[in-house]
N, C-alpha and C positions, 0 to 999 in steps of 0.2 A: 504494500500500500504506500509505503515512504517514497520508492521508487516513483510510481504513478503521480504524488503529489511533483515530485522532484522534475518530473517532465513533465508536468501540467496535461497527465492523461487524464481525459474523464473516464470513471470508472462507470460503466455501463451496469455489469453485474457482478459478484463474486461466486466463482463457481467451486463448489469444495465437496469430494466425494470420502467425506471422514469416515477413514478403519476399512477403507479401501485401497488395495496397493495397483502401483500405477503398472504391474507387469502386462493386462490389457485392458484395452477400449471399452469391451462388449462389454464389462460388468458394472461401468463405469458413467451410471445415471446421470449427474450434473457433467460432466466430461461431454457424454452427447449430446446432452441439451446444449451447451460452449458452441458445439461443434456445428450441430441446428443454426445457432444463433446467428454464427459465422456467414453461412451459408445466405442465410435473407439479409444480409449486410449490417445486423446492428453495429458486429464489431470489427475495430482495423487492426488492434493490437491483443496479443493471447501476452499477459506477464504472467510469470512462475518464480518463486524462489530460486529453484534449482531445475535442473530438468528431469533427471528423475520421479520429481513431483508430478512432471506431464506424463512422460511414457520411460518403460523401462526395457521395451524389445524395439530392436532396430527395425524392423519389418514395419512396426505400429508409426514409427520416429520419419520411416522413411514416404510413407502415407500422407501424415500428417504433412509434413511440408510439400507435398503435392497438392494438397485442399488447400493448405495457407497460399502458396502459390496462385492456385482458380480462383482464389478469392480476393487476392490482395491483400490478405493480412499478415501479421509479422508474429514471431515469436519472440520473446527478450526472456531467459533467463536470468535475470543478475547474477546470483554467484558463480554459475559458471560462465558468466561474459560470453551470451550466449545470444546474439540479436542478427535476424532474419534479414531488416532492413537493412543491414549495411555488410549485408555477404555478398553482393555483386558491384563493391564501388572500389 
């Protein structure tokens, strides 16, 4: 959330799939709703603490920035200095 103030993101939703582990998608209620959301254009930016917090199998990791991609939205991890927007500059 510090982040998001720090860059003046408006925070659209918090999506939090608690005592769920991010090893896949399918189980992963608020994750697809995120994902939903993405998709009708609420949002432009997905922030995560870390990324493991988003996904933890590459197959799911490499997916995902293909919809991020179709959609125009970006990922930022902070602690792993982890941001989608500035991978092709």
């Amino acid at each position: 959330m510090q982040l998001c103030e720090f860059k003046e993101y408006e925070v659209f939703k918090i999506y939090e799939d608690a005592g769920i582990s991010a090893k896949n998608i399918k189980d992963r209620p608020a994750f697809k709703e995120m994902l939903e959301d993405m998709r009708k254009g609420k949002i432009n930016y997905i922030v995560a603490y870390k990324l493991d917090r988003v996904t933890r199998s590459v197959r799911d990791l490499e997916e995902l920035i293909s919809q991020l991609e179709k959609y125009n939205t970006y990922l930022i991890c902070d602690r792993d200095d982890i941001n989608t927007e500035t991978a092709n500059r």
